[in-house]
N, CA and C atoms as an extended XYZ file, in Angstrom:
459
Properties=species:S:1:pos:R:3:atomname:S:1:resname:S:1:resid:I:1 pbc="F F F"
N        -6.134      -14.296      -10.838 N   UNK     1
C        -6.269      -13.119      -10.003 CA  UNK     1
C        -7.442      -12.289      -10.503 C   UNK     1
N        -8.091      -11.682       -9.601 N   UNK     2
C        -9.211      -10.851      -10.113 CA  UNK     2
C        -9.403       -9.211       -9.020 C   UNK     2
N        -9.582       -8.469       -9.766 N   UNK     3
C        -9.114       -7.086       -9.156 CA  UNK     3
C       -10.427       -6.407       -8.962 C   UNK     3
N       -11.264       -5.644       -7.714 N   UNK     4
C       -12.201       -5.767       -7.376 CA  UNK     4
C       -12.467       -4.409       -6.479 C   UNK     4
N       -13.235       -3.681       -6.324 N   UNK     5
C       -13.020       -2.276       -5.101 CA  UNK     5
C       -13.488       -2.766       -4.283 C   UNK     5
N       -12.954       -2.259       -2.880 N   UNK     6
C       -13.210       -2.436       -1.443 CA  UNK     6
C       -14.907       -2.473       -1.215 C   UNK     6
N       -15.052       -3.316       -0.620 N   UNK     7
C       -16.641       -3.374        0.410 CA  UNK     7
C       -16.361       -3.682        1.254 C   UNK     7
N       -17.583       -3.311        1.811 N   UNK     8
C       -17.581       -4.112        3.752 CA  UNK     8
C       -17.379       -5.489        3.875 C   UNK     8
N       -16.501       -5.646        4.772 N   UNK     9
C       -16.432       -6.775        5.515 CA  UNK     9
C       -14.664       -6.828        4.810 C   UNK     9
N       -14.077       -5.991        4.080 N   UNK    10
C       -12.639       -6.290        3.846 CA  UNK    10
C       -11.932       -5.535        4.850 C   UNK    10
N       -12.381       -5.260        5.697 N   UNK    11
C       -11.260       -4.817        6.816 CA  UNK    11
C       -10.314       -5.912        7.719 C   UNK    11
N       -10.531       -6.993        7.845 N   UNK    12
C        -9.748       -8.187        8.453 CA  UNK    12
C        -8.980       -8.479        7.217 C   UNK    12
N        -9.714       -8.488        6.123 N   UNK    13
C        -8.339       -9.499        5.462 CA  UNK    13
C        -7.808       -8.481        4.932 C   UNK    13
N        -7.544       -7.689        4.874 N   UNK    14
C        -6.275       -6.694        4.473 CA  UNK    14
C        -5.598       -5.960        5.008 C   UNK    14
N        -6.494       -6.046        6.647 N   UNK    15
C        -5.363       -6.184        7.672 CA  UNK    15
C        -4.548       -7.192        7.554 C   UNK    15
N        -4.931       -7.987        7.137 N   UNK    16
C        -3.935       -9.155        7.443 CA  UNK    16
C        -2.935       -9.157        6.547 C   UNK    16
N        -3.256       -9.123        5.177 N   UNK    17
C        -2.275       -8.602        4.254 CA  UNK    17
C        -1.082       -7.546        4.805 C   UNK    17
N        -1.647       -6.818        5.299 N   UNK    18
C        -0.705       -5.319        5.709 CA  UNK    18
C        -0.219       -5.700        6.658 C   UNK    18
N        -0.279       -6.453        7.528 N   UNK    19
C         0.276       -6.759        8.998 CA  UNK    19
C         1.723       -7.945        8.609 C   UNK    19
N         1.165       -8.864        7.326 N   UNK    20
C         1.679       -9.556        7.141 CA  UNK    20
C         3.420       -9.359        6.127 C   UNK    20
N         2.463       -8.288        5.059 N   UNK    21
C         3.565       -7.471        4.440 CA  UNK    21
C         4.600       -6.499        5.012 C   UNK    21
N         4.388       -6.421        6.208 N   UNK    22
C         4.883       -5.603        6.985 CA  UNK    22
C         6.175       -5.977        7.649 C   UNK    22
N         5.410       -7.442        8.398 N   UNK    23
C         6.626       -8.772        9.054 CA  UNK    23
C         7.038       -9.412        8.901 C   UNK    23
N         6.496      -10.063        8.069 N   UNK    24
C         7.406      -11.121        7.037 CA  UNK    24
C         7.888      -10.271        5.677 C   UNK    24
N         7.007       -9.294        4.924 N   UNK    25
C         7.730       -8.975        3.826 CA  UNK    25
C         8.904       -7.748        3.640 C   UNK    25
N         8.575       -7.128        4.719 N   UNK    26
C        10.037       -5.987        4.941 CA  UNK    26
C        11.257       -6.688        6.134 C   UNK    26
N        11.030       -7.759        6.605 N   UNK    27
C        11.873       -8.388        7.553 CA  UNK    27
C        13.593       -8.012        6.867 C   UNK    27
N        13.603       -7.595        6.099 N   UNK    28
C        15.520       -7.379        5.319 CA  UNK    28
C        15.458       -6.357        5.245 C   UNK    28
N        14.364       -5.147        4.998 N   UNK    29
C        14.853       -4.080        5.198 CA  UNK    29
C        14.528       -3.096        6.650 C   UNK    29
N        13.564       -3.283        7.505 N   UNK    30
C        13.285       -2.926        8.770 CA  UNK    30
C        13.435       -3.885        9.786 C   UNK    30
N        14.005       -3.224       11.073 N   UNK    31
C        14.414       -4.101       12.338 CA  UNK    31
C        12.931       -4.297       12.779 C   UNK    31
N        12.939       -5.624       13.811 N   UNK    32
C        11.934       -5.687       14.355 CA  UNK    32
C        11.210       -4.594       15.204 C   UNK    32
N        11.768       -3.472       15.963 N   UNK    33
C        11.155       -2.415       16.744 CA  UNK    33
C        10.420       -1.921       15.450 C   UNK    33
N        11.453       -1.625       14.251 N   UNK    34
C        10.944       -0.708       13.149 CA  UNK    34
C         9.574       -1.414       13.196 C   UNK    34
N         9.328       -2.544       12.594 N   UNK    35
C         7.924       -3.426       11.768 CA  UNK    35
C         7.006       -3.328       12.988 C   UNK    35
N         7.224       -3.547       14.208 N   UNK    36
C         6.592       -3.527       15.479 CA  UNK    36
C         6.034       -2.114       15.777 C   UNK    36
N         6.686       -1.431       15.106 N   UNK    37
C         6.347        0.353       15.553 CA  UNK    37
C         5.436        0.511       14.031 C   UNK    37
N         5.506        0.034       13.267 N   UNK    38
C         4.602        0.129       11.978 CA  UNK    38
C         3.235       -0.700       11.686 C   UNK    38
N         3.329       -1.498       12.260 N   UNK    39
C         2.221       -2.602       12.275 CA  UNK    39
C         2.120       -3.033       13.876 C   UNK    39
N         1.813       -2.613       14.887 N   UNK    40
C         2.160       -3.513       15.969 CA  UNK    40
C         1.358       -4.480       16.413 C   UNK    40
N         0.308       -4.829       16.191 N   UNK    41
C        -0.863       -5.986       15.907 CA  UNK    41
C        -1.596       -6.211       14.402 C   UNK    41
N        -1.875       -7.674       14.356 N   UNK    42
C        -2.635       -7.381       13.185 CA  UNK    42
C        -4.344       -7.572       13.773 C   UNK    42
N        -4.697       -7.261       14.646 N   UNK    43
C        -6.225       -6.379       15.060 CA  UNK    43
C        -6.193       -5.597       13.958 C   UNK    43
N        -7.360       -5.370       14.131 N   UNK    44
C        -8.309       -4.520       12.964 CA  UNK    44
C        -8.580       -3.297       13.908 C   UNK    44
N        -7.942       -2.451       13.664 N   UNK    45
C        -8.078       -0.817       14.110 CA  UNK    45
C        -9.510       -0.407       13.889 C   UNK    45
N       -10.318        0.223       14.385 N   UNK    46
C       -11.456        1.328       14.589 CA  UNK    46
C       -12.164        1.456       12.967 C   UNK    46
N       -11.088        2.301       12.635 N   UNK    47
C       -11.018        3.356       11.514 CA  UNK    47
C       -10.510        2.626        9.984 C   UNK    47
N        -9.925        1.490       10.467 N   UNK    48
C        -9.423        0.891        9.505 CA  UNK    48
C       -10.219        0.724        7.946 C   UNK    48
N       -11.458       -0.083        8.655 N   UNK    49
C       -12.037       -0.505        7.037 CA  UNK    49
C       -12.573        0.555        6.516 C   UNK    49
N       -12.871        1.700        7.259 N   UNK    50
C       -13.643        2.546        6.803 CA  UNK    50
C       -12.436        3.538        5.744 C   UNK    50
N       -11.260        3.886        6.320 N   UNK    51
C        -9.995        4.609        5.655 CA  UNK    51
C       -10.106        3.816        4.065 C   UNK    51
N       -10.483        2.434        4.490 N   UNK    52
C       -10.476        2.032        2.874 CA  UNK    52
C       -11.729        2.074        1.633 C   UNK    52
N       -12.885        2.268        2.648 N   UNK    53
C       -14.213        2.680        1.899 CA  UNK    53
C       -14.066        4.530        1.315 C   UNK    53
N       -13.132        4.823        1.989 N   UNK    54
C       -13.444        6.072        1.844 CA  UNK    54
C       -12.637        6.727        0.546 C   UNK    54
N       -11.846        5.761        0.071 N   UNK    55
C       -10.705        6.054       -0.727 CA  UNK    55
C       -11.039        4.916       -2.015 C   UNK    55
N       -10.986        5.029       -2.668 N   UNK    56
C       -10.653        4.402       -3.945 CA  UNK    56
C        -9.998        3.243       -3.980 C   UNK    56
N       -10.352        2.348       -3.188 N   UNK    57
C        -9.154        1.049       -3.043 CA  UNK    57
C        -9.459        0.038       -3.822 C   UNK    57
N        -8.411       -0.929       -4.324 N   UNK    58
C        -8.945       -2.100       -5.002 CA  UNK    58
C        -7.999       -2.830       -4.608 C   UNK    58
N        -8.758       -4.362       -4.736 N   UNK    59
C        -8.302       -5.458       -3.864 CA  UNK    59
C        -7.909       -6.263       -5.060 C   UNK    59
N        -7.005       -6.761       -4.823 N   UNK    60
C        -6.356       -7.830       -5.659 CA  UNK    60
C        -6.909       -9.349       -5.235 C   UNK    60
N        -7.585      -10.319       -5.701 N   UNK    61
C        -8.000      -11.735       -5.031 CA  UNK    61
C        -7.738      -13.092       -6.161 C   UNK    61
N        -6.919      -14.003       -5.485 N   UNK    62
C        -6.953      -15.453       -5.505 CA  UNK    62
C        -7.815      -16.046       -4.804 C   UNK    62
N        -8.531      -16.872       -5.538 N   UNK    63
C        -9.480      -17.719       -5.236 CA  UNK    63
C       -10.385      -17.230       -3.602 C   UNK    63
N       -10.845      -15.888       -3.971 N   UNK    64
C       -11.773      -15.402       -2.980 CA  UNK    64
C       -11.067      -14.172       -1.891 C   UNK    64
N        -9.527      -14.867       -1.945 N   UNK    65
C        -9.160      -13.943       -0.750 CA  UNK    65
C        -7.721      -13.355       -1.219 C   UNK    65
N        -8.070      -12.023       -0.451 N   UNK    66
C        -7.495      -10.871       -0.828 CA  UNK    66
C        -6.005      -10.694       -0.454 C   UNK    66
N        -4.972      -11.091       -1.892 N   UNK    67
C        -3.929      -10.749       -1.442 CA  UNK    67
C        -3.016       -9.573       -1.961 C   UNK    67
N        -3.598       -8.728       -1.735 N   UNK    68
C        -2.900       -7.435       -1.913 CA  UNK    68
C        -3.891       -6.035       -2.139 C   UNK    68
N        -3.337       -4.650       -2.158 N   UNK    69
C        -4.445       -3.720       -1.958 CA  UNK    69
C        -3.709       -2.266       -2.239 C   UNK    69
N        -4.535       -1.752       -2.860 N   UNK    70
C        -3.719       -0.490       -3.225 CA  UNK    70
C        -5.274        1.088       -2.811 C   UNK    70
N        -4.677        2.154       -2.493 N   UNK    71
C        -6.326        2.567       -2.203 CA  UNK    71
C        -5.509        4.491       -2.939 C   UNK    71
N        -6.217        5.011       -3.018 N   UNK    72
C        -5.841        6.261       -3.705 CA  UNK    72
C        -7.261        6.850       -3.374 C   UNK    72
N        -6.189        8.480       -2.658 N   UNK    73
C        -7.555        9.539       -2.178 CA  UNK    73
C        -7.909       10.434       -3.381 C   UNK    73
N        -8.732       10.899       -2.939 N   UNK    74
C        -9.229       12.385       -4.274 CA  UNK    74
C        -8.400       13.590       -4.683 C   UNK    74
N        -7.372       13.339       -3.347 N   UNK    75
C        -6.280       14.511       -3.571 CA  UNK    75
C        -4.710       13.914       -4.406 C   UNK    75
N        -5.106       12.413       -5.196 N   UNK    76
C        -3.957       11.841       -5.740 CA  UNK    76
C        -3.029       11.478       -4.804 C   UNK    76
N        -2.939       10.905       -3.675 N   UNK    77
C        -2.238       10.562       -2.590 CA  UNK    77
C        -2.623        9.002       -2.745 C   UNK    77
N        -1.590        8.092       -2.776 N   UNK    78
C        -1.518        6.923       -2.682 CA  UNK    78
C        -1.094        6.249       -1.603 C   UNK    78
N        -2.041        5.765       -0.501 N   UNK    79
C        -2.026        5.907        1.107 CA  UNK    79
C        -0.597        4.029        1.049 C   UNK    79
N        -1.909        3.305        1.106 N   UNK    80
C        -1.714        1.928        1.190 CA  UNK    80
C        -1.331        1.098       -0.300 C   UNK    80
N        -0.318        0.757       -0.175 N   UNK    81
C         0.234       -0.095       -1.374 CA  UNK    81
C         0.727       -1.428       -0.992 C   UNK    81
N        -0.105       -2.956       -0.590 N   UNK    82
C         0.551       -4.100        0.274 CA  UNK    82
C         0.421       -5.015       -0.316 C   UNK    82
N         0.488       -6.236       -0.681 N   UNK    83
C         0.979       -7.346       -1.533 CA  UNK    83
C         1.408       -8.374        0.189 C   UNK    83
N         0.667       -9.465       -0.283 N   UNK    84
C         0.824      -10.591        0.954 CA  UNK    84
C         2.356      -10.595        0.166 C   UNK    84
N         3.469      -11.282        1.553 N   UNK    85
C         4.841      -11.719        1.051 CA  UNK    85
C         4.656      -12.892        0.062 C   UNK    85
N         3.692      -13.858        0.565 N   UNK    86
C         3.755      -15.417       -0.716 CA  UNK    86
C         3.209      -14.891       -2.188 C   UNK    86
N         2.722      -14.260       -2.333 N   UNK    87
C         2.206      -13.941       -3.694 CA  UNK    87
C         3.050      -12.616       -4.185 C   UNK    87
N         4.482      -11.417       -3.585 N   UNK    88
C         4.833      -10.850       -4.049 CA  UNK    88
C         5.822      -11.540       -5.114 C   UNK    88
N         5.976      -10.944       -6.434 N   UNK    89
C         6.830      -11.389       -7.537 CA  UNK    89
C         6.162      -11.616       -8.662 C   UNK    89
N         4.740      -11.760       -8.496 N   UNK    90
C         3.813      -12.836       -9.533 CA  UNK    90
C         3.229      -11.661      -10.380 C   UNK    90
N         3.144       -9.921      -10.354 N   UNK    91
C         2.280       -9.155      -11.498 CA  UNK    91
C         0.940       -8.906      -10.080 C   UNK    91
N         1.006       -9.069       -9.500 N   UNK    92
C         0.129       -8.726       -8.616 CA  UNK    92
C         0.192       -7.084       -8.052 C   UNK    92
N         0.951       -6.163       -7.511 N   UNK    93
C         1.459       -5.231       -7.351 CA  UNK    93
C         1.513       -4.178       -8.477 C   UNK    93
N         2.121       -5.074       -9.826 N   UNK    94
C         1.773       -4.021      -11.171 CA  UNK    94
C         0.201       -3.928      -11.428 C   UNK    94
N        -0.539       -4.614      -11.505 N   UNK    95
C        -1.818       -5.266      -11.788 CA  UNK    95
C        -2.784       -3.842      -11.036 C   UNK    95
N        -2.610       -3.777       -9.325 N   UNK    96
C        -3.003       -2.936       -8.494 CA  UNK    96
C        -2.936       -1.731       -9.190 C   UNK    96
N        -1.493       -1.343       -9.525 N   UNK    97
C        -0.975       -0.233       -9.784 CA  UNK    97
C        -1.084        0.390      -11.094 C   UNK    97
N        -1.443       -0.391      -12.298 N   UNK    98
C        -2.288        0.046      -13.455 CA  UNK    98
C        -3.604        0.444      -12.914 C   UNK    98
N        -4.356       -0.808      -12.287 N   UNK    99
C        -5.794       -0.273      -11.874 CA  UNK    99
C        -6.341        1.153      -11.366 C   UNK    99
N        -5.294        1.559      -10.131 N   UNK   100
C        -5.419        3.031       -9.668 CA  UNK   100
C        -5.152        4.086      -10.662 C   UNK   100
N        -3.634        3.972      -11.747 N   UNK   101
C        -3.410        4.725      -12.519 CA  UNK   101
C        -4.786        5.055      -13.595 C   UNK   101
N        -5.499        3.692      -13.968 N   UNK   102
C        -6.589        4.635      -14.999 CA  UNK   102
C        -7.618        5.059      -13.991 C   UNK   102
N        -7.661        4.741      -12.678 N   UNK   103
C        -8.847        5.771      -11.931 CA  UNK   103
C        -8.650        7.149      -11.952 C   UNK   103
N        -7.016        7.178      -11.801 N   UNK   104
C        -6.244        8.721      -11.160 CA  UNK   104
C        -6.478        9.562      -13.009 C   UNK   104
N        -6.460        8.675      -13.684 N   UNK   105
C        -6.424        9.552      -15.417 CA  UNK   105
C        -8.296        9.367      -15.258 C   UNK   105
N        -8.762        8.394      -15.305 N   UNK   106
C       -10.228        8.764      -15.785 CA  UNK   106
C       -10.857        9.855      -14.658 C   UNK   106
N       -10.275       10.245      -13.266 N   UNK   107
C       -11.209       11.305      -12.637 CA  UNK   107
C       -10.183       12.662      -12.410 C   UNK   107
N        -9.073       12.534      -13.680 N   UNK   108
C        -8.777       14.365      -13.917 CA  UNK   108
C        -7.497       14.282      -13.394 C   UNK   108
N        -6.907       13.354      -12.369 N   UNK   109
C        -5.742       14.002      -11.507 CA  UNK   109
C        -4.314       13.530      -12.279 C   UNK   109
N        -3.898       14.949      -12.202 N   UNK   110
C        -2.732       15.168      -12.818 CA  UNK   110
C        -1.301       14.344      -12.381 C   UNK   110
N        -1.346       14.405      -10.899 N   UNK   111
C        -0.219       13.649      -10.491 CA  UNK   111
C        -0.369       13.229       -8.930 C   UNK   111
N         0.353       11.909       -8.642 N   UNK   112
C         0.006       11.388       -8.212 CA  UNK   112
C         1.132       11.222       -6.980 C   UNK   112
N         1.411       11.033       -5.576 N   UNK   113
C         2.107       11.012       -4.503 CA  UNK   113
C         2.267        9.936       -3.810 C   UNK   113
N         2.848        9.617       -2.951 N   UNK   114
C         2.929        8.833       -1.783 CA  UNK   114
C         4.373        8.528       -1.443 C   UNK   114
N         4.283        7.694        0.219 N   UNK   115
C         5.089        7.876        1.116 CA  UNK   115
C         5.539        6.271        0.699 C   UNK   115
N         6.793        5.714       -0.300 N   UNK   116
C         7.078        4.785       -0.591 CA  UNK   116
C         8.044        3.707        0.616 C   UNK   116
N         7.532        2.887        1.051 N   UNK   117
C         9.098        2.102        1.857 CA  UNK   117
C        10.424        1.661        1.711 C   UNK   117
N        11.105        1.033        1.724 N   UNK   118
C        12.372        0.423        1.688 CA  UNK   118
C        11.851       -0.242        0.656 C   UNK   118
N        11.115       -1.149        1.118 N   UNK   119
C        10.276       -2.221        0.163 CA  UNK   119
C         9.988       -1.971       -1.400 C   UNK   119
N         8.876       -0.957       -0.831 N   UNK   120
C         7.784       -0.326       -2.009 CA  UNK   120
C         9.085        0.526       -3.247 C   UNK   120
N         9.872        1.297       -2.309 N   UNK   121
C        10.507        2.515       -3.440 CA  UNK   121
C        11.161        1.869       -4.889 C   UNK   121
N        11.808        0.383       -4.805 N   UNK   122
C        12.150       -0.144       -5.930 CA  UNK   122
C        10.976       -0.146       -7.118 C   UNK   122
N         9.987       -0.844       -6.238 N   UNK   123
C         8.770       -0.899       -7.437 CA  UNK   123
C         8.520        0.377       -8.109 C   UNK   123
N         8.064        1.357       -7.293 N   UNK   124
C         7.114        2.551       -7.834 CA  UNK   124
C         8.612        3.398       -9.049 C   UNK   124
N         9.944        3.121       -8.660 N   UNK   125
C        10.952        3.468       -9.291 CA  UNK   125
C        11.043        3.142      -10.504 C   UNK   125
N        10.681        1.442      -10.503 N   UNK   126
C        10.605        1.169      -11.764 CA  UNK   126
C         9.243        1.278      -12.735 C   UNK   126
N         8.250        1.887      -11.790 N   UNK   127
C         6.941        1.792      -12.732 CA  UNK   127
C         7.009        3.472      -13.369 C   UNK   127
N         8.281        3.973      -13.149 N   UNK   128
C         8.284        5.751      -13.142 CA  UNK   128
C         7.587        7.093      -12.562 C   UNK   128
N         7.756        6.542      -11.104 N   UNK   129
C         7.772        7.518      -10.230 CA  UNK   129
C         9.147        7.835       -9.707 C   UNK   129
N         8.790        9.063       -9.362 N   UNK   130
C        10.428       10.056       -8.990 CA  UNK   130
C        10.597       10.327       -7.428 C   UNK   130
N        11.833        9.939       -6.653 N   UNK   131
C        11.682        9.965       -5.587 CA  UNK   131
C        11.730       11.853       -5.304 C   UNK   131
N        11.146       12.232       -4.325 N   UNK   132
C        11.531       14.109       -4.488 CA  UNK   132
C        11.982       14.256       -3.065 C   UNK   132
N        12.111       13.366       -1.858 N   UNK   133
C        12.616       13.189       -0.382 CA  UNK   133
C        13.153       11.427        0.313 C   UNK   133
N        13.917       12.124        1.088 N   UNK   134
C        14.221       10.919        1.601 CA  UNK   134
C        13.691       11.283        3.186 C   UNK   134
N        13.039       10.335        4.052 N   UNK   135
C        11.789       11.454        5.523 CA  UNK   135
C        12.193       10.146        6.135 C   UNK   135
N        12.205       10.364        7.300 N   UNK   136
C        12.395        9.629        8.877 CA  UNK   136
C        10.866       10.371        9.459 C   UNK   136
N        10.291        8.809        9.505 N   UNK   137
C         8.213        9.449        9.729 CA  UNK   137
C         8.766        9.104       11.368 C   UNK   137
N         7.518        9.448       12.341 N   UNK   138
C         7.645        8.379       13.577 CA  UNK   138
C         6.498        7.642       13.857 C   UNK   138
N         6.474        6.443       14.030 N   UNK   139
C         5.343        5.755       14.537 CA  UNK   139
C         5.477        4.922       15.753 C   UNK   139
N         4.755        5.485       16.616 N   UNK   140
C         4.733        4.675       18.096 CA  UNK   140
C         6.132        4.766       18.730 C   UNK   140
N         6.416        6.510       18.841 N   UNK   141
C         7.767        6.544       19.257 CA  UNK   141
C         9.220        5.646       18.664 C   UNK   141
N         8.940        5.172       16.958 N   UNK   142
C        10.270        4.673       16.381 CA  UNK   142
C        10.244        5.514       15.208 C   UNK   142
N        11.480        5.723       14.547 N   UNK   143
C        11.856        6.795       13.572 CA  UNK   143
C        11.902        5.429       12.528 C   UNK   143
N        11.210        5.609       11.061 N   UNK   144
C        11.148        4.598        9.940 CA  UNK   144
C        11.634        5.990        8.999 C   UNK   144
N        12.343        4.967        8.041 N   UNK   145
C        12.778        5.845        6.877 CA  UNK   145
C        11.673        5.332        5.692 C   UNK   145
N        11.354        6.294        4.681 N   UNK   146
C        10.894        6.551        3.634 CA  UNK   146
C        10.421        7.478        3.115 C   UNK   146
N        10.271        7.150        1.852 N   UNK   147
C        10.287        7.959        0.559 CA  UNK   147
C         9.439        8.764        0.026 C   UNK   147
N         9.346       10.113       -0.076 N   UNK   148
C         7.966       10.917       -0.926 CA  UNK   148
C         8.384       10.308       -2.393 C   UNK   148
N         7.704       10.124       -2.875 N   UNK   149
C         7.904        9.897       -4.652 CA  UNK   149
C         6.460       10.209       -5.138 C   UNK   149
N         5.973       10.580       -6.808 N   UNK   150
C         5.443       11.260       -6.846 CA  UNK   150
C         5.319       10.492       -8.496 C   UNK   150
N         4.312       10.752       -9.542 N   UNK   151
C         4.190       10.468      -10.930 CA  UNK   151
C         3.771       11.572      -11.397 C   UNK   151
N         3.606       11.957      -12.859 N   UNK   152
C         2.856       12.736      -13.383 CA  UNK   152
C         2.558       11.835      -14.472 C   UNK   152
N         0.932       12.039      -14.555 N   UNK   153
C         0.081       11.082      -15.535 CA  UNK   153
C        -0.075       12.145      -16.512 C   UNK   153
């Protein structure tokens, strides 16, 4: 595995990651409307690659292609956290998630946020983040449950 920051031209494959982590890898904890109202194509949105140039993201890659992605804004907000389903289990996800942590300590920020899933909230639980809400978001007219949780570095 080799861990790498976002450039152009990674907007397809981490859509695909995210589209993929979405439907095959939350399939036990979200109904299909849910994953369908969260991901509902894996098209490459407008705004997409650019949301990830603009943020601090780093790509996780096997043999060239990118399976997994974590991106962190300037305000310590941890947007996107996705791991393809075949490669979740392997240190891939921790790997991401050290990487951002020494960005978030080497550029000052004290503590760190985001909106965890069904999925995600076990991990970030055990890496010692604190859940501080339990939120029903809406996307595309469906109500998804998840988690504010939060670190202090």
């Amino acid at each position: 595995m080799r861990l790498r920051r976002a450039r152009p031209g990674d907007g397809a494959p981490t859509r695909a990651v995210f589209h993929d982590a979405v439907h095959r890898g939350a399939s036990l904890s979200y109904s299909p409307e849910e994953r369908d109202a969260w991901s509902p194509s894996p098209e490459v949105p407008d705004d997409w690659e650019q949301k990830l140039l603009s943020r601090h993201t780093v790509i996780a890659e096997i043999r060239g292609a990118p399976v997994g992605f974590m991106t962190l804004g300037e305000d310590g907000y941890l947007d996107f956290a996705y791991v393809a389903p075949d490669w979740t289990g392997r240190g891939i996800g921790r790997a991401l998630l050290q990487a951002i942590l020494r960005e978030a300590r080497r550029t000052g920020l004290g503590r760190l946020s985001t909106e965890a899933s069904l999925v995600a909230r076990p991990f970030f639980a055990r890496h010692g983040w604190r859940e501080t809400a339990r939120q029903s978001v809406i996307r595309h007219g469906v109500a998804l449950t998840n988690f504010r949780m939060e670190i202090d570095l």
